[in-house]
C-alpha positions in Angstrom: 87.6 22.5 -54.3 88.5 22.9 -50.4 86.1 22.3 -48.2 84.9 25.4 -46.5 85.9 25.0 -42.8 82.7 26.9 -41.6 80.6 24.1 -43.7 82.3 21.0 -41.7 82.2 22.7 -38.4 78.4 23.4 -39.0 75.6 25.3 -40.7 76.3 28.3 -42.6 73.9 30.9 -44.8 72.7 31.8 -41.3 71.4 35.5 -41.0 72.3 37.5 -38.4 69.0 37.3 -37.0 68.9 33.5 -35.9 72.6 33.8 -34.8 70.9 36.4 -32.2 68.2 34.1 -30.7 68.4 33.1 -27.9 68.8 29.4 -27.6 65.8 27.3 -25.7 64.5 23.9 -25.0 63.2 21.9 -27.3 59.7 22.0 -27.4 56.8 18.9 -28.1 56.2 17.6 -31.4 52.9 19.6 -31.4 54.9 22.7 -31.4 58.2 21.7 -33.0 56.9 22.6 -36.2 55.8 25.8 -36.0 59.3 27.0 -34.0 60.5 25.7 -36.9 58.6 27.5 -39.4 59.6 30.4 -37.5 63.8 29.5 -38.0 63.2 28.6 -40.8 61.6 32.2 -42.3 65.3 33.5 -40.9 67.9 31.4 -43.5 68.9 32.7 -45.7 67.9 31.3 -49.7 71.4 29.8 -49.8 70.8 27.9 -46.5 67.0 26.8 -47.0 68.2 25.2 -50.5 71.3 23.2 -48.9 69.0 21.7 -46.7 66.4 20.6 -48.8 68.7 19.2 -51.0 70.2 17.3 -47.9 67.2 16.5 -46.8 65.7 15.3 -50.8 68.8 13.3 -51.1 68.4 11.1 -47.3 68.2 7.4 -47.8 66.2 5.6 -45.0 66.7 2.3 -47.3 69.8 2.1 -46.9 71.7 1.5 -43.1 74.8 1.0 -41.3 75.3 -1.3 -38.3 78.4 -1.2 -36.4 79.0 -4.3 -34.1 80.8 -3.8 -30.9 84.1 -1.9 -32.3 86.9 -0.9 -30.9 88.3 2.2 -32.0 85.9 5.6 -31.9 88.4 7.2 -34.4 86.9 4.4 -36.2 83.5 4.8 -35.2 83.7 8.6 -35.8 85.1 8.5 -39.8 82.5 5.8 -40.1 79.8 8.5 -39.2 81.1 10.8 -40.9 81.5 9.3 -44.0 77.7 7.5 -44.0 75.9 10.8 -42.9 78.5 12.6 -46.0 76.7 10.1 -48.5 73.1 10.6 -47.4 72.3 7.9 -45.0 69.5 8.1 -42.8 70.1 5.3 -40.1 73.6 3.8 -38.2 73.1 1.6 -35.9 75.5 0.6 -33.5 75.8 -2.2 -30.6 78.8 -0.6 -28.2 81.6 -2.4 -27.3 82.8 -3.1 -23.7 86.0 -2.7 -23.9 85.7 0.5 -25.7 84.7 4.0 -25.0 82.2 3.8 -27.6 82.6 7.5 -28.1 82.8 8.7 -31.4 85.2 11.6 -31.5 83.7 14.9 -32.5 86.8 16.3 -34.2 86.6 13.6 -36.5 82.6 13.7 -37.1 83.0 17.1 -37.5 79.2 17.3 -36.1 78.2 14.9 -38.9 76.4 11.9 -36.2 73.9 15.1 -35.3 72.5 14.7 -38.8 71.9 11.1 -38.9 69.4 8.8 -36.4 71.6 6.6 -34.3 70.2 3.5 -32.7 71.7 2.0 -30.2 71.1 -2.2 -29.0 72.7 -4.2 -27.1 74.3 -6.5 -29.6 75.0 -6.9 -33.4 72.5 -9.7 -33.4 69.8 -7.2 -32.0 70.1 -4.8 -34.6 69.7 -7.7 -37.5 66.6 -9.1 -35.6 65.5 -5.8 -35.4 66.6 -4.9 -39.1 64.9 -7.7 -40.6 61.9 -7.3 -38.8 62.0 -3.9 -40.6 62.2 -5.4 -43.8 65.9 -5.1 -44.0 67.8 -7.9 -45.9 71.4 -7.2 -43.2 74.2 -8.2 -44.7 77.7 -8.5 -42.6 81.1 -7.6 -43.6 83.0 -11.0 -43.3 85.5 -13.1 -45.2 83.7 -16.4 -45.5 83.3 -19.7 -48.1 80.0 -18.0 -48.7 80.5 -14.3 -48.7 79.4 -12.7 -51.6 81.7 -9.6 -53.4 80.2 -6.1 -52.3 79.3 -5.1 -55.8 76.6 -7.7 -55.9 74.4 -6.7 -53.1 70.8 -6.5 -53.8 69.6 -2.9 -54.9 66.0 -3.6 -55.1 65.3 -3.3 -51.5 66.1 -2.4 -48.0 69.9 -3.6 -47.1 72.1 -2.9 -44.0 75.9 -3.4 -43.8 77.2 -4.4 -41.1 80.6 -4.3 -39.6 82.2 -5.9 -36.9 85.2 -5.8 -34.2 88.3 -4.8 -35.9 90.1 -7.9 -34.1 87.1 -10.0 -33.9 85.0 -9.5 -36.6 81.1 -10.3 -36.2 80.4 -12.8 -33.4 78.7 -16.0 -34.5 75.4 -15.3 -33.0 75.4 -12.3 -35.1 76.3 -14.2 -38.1 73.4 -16.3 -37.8 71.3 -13.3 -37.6 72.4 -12.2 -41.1 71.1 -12.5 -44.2 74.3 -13.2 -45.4 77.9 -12.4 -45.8 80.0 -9.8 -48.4 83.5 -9.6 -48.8 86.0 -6.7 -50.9 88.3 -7.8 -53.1 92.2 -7.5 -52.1 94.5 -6.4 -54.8 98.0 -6.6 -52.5 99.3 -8.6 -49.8 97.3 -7.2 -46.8 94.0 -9.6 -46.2 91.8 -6.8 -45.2 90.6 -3.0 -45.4 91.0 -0.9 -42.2 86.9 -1.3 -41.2 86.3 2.5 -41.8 87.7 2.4 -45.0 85.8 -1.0 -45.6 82.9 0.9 -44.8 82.8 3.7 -47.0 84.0 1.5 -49.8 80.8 -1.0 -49.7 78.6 1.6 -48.4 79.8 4.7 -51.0 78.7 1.8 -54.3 75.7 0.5 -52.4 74.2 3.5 -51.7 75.1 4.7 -55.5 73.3 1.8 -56.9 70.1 2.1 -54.7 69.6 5.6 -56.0 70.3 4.3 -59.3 67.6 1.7 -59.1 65.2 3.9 -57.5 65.4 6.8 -59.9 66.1 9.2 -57.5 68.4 11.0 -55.0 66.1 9.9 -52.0 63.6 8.0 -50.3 61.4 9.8 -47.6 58.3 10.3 -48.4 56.0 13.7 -48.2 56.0 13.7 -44.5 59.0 12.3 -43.5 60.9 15.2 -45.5 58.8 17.9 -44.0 59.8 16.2 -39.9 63.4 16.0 -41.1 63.7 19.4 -42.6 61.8 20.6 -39.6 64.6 19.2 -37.7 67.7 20.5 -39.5 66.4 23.7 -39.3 66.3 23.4 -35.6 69.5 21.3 -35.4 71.0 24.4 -37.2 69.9 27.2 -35.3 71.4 25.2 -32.1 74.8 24.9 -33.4 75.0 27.9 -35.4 74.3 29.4 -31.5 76.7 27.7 -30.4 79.4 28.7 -33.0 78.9 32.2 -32.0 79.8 31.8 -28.5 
């Protein structure tokens, strides 16, 4: 069915009280949850369901790192489309020569959902990755690239892609686990890298879930400071919709 405009542009289910308040700012992490207990007693059923489902269905095992592209119409769909199928993380090294900018009317406010972290290269973010547990595996057409379908769904994994001209420098080659590749069916040798992205990221994040018997992967506490969040996050742009 269409997508309900009001939906893409931002929370809805909002009562009339919470579109009222004022907006303020954000408080201490000793008081964040109780400002959000009290935003939270104002959504409606409808709203307080979609985001715990949201919030149930968030994989923190699963990331996105984008190396140093070009495009932030790129960059935007690719936020979009990873905070669309539940990721938690995206991590992203800037580029240069680029604004680094991802448009909002493409994310359609979708990179306020996720946790972006920014370093200074693509080999950071692997170091970092790994060091996180993370096997990082790099989108690349190489004698030992492996086909997407085959990444391992038994533990933490990031995909990472690269410069649309460039690709993935060396140095953060070496920094990789490894290398994965998507079959070509026609003439052209490569996928435009947002659509790359939400091809390899759509079946990797289907098979995780599928191995782990379940939608997501926070834990107890990490729901409840997510959810706490959200709610917050909502009330802010809900605010802002009104004016």
């Amino acid at each position: 069915m269409p997508a309900d405009p009001s939906e893409l542009l931002g929370p809805r289910g909002l009562t009339q009280e919470l579109l009222s308040e004022p907006e303020e700012p954000p408080e201490e992490s000793s008081a964040t949850h109780d400002r959000a207990a009290f935003y939270w007693s104002l959504l409606t059923d409808e709203r307080k369901a979609r985001i715990e489902s949201v919030v149930a269905s968030r994989l923190a095992s699963v990331a996105v790192v984008l190396d140093r592209l070009l495009d932030a119409h790129n960059t935007a769909a690719i936020l979009r489309t990873a905070e669309g199928l539940g990721i938690l993380g995206v991590h992203i090294a800037p580029n240069e020569d680029g604004d680094g900018v991802a448009h909002r009317r493409v994310t359609q406010d979708a990179h306020k959902w996720l946790d972006l972290v920014q370093h200074q290269s693509g080999a950071q973010a692997a170091t970092a990755l790994k060091a996180q547990g993370f096997e990082v595996w790099a989108g690349h057409l190489d004698a030992r690239s492996i086909l997407y379908t085959e990444l391992p769904a038994n533990r933490p994994v990031a995909l990472l892609f690269g410069n649309e001209h460039e690709w993935p420098s060396a140095e953060t080659l070496a920094a990789c686990t490894g290398t994965f590749r998507i079959p070509m069916a026609g003439f052209t040798q490569s996928f435009n890298v947002s659509v790359a992205e939400g091809i390899a990221l759509a079946h990797h994040a289907q098979r995780r879930r599928s191995f782990l018997h379940a939608a997501g992967d926070l834990d107890g506490k990490a729901r409840q400071a997510l959810q706490d969040r959200f709610t917050l996050l909502a009330a802010k742009l809900s605010r802002r919709l009104k004016r």
